[in-house]
Biotite code that builds the C-alpha atoms (Angstrom):
import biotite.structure as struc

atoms = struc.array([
    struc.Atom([0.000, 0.000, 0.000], chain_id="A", res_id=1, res_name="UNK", atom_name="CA", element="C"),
    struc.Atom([2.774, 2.356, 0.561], chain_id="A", res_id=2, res_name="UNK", atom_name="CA", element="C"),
    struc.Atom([4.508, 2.016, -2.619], chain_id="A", res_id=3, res_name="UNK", atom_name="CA", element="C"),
    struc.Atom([1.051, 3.136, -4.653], chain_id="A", res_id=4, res_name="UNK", atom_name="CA", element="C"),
    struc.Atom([1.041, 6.533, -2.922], chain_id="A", res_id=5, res_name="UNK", atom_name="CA", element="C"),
    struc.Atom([2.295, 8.259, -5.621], chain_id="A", res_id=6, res_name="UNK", atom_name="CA", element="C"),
    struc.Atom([0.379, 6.381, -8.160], chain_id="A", res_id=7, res_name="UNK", atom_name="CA", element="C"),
    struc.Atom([-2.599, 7.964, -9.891], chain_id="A", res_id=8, res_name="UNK", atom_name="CA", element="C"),
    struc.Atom([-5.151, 6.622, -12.197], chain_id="A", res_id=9, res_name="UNK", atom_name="CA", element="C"),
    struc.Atom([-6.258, 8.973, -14.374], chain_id="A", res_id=10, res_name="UNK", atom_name="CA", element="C"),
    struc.Atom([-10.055, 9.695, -16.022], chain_id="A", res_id=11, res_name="UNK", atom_name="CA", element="C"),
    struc.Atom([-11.596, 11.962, -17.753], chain_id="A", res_id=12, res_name="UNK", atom_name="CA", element="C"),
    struc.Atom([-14.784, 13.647, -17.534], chain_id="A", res_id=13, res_name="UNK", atom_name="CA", element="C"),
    struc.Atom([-15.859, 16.288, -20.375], chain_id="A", res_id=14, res_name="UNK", atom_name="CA", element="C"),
    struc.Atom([-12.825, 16.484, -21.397], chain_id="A", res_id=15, res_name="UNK", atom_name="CA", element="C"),
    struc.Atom([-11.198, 17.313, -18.430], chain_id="A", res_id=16, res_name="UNK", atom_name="CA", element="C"),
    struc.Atom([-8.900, 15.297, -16.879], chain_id="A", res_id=17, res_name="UNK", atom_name="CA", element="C"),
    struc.Atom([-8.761, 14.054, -13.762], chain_id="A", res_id=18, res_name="UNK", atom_name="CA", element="C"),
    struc.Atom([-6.589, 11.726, -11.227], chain_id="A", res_id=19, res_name="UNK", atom_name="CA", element="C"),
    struc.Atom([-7.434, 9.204, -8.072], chain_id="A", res_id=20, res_name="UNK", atom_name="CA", element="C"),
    struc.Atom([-5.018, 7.772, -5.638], chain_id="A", res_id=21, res_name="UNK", atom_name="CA", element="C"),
    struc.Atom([-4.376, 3.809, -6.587], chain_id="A", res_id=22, res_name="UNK", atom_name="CA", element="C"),
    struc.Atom([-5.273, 3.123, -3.176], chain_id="A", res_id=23, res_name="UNK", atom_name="CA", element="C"),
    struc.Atom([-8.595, 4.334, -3.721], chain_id="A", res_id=24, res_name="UNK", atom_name="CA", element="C"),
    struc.Atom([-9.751, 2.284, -6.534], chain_id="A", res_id=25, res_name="UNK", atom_name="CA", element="C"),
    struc.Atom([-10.998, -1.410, -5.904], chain_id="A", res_id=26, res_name="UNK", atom_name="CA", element="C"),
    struc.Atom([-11.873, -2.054, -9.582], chain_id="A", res_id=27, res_name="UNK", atom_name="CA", element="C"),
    struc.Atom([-13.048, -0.620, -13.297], chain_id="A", res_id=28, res_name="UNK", atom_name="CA", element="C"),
    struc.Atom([-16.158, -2.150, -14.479], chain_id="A", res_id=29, res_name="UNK", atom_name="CA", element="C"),
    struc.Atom([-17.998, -1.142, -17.923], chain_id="A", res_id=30, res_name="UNK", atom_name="CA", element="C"),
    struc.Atom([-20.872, 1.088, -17.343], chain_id="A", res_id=31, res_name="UNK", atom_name="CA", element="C"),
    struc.Atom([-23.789, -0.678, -16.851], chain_id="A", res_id=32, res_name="UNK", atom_name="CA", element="C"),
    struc.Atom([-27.126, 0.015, -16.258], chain_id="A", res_id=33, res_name="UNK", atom_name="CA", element="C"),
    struc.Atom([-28.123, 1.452, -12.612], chain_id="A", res_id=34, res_name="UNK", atom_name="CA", element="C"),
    struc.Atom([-31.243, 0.623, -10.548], chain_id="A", res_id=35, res_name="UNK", atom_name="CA", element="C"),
    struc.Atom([-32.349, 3.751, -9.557], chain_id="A", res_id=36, res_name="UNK", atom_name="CA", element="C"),
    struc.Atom([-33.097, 4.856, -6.255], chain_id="A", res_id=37, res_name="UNK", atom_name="CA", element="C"),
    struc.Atom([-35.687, 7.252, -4.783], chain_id="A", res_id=38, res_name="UNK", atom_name="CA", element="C"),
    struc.Atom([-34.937, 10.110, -2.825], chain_id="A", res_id=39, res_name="UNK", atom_name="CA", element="C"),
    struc.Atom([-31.181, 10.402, -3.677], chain_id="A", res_id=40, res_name="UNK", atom_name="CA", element="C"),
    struc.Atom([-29.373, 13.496, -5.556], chain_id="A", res_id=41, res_name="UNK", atom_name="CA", element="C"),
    struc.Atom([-29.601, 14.054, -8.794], chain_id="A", res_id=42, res_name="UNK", atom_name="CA", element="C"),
    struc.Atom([-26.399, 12.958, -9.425], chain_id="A", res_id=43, res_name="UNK", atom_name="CA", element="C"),
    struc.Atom([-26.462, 9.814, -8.639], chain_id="A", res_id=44, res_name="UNK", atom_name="CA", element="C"),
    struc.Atom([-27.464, 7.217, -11.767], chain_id="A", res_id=45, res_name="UNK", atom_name="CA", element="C"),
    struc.Atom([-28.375, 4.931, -9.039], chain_id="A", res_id=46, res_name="UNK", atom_name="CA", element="C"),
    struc.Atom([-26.937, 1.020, -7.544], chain_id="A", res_id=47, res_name="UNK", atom_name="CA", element="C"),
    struc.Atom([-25.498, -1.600, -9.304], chain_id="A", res_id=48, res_name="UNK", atom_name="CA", element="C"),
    struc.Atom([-24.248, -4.763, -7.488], chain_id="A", res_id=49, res_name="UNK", atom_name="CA", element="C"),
    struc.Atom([-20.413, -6.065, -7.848], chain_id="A", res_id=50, res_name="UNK", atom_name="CA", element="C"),
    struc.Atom([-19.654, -9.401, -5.333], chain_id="A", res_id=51, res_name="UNK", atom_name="CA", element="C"),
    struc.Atom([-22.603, -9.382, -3.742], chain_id="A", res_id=52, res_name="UNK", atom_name="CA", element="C"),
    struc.Atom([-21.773, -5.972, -2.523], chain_id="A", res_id=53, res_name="UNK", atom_name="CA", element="C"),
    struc.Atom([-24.469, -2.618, -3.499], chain_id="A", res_id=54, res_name="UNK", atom_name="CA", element="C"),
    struc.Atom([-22.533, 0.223, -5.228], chain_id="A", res_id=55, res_name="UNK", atom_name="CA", element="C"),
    struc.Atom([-23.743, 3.413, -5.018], chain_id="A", res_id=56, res_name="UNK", atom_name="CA", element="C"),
    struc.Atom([-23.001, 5.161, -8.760], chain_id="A", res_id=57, res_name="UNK", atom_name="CA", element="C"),
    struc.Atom([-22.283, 8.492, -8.746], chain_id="A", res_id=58, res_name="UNK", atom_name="CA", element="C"),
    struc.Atom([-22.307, 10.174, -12.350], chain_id="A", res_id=59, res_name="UNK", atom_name="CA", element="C"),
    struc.Atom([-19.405, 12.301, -12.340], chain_id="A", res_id=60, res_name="UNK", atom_name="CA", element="C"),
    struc.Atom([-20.556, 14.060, -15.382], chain_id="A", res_id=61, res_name="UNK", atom_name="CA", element="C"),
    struc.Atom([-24.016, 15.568, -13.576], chain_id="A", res_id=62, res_name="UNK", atom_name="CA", element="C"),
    struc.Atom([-21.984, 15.945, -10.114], chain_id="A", res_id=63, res_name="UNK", atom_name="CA", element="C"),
    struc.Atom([-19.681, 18.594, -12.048], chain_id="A", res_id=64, res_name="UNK", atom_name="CA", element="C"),
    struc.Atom([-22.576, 20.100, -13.736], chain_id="A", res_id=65, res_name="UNK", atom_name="CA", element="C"),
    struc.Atom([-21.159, 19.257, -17.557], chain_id="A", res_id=66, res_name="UNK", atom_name="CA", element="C"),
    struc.Atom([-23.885, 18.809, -19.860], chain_id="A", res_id=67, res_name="UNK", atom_name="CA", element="C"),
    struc.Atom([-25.291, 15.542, -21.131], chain_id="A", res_id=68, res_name="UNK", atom_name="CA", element="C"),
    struc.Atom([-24.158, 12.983, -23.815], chain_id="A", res_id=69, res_name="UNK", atom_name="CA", element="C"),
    struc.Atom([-24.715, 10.627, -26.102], chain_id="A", res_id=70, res_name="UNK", atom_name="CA", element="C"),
    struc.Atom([-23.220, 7.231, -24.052], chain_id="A", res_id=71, res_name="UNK", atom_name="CA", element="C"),
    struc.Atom([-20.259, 5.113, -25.777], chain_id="A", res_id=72, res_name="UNK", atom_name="CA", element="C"),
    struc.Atom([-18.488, 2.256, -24.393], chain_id="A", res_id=73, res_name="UNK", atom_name="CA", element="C"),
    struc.Atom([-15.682, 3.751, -23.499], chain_id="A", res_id=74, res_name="UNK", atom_name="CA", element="C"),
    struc.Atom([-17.352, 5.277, -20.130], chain_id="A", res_id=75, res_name="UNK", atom_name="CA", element="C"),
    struc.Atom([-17.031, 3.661, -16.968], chain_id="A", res_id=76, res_name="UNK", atom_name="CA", element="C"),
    struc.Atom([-17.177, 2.811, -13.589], chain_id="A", res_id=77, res_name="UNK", atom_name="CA", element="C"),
    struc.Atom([-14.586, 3.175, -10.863], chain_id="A", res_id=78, res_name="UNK", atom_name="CA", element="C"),
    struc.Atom([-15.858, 1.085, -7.722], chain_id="A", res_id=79, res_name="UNK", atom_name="CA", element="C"),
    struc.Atom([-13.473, 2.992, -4.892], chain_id="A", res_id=80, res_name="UNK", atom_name="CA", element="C"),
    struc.Atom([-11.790, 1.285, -2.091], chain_id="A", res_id=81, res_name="UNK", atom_name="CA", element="C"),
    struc.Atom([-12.891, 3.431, 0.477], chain_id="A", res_id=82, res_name="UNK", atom_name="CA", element="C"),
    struc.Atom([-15.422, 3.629, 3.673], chain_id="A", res_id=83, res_name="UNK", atom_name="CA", element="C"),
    struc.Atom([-18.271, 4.536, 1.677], chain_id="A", res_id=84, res_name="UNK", atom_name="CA", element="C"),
    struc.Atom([-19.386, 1.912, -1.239], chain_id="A", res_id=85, res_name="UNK", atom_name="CA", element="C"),
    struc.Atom([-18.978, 4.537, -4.088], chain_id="A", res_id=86, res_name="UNK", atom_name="CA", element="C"),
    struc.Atom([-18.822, 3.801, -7.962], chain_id="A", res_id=87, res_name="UNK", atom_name="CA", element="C"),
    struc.Atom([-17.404, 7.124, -9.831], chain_id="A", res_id=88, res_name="UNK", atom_name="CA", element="C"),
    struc.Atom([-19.048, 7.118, -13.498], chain_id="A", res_id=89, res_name="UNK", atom_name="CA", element="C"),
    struc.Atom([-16.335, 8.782, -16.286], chain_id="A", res_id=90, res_name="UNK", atom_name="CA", element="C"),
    struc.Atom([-16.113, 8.871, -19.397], chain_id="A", res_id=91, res_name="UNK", atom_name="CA", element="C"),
    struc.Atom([-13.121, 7.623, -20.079], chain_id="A", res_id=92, res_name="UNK", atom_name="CA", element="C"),
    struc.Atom([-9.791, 5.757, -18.105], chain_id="A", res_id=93, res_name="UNK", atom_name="CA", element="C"),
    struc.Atom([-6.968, 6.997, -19.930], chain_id="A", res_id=94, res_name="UNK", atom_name="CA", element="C"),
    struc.Atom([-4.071, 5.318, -17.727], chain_id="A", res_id=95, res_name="UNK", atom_name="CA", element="C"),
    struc.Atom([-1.791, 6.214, -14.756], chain_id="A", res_id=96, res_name="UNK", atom_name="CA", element="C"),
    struc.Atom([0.897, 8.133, -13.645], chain_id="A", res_id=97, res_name="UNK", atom_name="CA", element="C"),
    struc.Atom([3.413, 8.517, -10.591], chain_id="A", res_id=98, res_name="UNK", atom_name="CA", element="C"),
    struc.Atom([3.791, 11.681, -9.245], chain_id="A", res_id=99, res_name="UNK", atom_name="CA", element="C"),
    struc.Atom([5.929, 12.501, -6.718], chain_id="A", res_id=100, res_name="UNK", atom_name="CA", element="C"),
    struc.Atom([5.099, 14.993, -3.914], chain_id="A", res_id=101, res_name="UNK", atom_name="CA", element="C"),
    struc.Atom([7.133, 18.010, -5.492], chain_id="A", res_id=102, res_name="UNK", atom_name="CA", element="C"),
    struc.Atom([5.144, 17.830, -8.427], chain_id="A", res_id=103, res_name="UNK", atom_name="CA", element="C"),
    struc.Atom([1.297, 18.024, -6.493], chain_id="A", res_id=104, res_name="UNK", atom_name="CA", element="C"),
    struc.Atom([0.289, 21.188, -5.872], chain_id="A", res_id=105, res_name="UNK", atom_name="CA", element="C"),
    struc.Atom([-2.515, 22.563, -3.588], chain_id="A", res_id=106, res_name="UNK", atom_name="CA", element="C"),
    struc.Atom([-6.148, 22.311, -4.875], chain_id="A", res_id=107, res_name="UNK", atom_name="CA", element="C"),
    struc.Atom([-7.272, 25.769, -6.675], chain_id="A", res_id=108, res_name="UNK", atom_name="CA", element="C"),
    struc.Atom([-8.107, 29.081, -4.534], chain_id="A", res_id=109, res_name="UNK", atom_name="CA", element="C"),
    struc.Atom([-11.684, 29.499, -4.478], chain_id="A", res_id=110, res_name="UNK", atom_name="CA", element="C"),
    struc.Atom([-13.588, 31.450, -1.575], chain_id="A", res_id=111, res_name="UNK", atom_name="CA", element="C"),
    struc.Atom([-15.501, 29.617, 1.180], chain_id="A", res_id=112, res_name="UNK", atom_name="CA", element="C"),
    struc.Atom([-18.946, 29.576, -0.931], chain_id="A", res_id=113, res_name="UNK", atom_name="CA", element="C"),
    struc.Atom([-17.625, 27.668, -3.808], chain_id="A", res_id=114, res_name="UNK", atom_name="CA", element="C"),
    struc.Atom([-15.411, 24.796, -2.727], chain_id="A", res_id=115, res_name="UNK", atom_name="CA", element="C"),
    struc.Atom([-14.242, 21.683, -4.623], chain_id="A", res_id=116, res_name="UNK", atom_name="CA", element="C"),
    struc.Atom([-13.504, 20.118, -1.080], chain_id="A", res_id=117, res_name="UNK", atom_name="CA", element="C"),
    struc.Atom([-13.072, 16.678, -3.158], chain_id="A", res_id=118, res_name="UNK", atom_name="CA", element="C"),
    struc.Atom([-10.350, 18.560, -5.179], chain_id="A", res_id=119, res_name="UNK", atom_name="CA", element="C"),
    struc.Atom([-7.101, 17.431, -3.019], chain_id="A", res_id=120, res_name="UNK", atom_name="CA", element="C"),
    struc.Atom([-4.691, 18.568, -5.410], chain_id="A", res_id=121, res_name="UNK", atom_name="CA", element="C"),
    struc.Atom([-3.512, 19.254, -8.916], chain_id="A", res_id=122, res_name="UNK", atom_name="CA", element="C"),
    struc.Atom([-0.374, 17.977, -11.034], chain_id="A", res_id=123, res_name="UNK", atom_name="CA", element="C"),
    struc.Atom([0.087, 19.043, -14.560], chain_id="A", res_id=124, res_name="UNK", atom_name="CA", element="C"),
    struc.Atom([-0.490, 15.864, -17.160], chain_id="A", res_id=125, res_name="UNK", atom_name="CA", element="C"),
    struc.Atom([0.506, 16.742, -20.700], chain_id="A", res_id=126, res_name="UNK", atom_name="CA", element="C"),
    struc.Atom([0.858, 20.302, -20.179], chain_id="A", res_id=127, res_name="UNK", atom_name="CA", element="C"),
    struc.Atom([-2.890, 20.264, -18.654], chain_id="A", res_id=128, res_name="UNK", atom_name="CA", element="C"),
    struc.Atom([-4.169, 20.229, -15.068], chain_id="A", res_id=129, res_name="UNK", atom_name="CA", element="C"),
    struc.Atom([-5.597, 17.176, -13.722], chain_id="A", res_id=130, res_name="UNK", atom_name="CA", element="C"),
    struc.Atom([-7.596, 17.318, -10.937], chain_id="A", res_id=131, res_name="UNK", atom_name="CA", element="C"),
    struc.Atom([-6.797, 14.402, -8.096], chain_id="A", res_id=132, res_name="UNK", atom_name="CA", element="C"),
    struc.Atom([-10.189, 13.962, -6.474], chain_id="A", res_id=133, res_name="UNK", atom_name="CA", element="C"),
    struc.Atom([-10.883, 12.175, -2.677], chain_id="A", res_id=134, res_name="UNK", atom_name="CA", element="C"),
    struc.Atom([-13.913, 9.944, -4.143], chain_id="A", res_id=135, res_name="UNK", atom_name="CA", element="C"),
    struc.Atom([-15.670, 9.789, -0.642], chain_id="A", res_id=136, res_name="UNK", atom_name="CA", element="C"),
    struc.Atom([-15.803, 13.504, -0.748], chain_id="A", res_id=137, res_name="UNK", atom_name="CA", element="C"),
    struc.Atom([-17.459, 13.838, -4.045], chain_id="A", res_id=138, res_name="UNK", atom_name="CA", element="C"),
    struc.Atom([-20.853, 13.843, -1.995], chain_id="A", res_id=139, res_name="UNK", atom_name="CA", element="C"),
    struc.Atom([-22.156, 17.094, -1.092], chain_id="A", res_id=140, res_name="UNK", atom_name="CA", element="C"),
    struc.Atom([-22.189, 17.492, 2.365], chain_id="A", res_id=141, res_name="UNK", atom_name="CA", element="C"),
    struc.Atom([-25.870, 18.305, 2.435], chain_id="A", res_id=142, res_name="UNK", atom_name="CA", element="C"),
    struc.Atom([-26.440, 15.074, 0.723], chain_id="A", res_id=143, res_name="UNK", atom_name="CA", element="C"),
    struc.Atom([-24.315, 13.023, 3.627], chain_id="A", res_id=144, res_name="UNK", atom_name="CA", element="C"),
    struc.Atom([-27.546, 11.868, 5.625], chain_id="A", res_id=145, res_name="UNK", atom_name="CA", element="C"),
    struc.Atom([-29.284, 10.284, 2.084], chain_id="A", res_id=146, res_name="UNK", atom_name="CA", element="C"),
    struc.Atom([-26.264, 8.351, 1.880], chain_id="A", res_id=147, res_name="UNK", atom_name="CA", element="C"),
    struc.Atom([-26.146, 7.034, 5.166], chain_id="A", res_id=148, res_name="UNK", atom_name="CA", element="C"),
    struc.Atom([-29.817, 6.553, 4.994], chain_id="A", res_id=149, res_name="UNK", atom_name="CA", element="C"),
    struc.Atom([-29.251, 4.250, 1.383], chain_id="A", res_id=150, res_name="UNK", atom_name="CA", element="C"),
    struc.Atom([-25.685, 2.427, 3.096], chain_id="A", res_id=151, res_name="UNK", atom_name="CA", element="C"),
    struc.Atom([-28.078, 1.444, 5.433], chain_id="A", res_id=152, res_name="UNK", atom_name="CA", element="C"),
    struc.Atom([-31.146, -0.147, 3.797], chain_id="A", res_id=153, res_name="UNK", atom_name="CA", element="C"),
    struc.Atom([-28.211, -2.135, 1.662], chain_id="A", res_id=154, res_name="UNK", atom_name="CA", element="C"),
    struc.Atom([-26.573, -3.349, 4.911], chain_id="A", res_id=155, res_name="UNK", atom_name="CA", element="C"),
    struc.Atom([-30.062, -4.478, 5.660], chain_id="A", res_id=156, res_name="UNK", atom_name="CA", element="C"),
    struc.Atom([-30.011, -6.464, 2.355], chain_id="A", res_id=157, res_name="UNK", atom_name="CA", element="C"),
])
């Protein structure tokens, strides 16, 4: 586990690129078609099950507020290796890097009303930012308690 600190898959979304700690991601799967479930943000496309275990699918694209598109099989989803039992939904997995800790640099300066707390730092990958997300803070934090509320009922499976 300590060796894959500085390792970072990396994703886009919208054309955007993005990166996630190794040690946060369990497995890639192929999208696949969510059960939806009531009463949960807009965001999220809904469950899907992987092992026996319920993923919660959170579609990156509508989290970041980037419009709609047609679907094609290159998008994905990132089951994370964290607390929560969180899918990420991209567009596209376009490899990894290493980084080392000279080369991350904060997340971007934005006042207390707007912030990308999920946004843990930035690195530049082919002369573009990426954005290295925490995928357990991709949540709003007014949307915490419907997620409990959903880990829940699953447990209760």
């Amino acid at each position: 586990m300590e060796e894959s600190n500085n390792k970072y898959l990396i994703f886009t979304v919208d054309d955007k690129t993005f990166a996630m700690g190794f040690s946060d991601v369990r497995l890639i799967v192929p999208r696949q078609n969510a059960s939806e479930v009531p009463d949960l943000p807009d965001y999220v496309d809904g469950t899907i099950v992987n092992d026996g275990v319920t993923i919660t699918v959170i579609d990156l694209r509508k989290r970041f507020g980037y419009p709609r598109r047609m679907r094609t099989d290159r998008e994905c989803i990132i089951i994370c290796d964290t607390e929560k039992r969180l899918g990420l939904l991209c567009d596209n997995i376009t490899g990894f890097v290493e980084k080392s800790q000279e080369e991350i640099q904060p997340p971007p300066d934005v006042n207390d009303e707007v912030n990308p707390r999920f946004i843990s730092g930035t690195f530049l990958h082919e002369d573009k930012p990426c954005f290295i997300i925490t995928p357990d803070l991709v949540i709003r934090p007014d949307d915490e308690e419907k997620f409990a509320a959903a880990a829940d009922a699953a447990k209760d499976q």
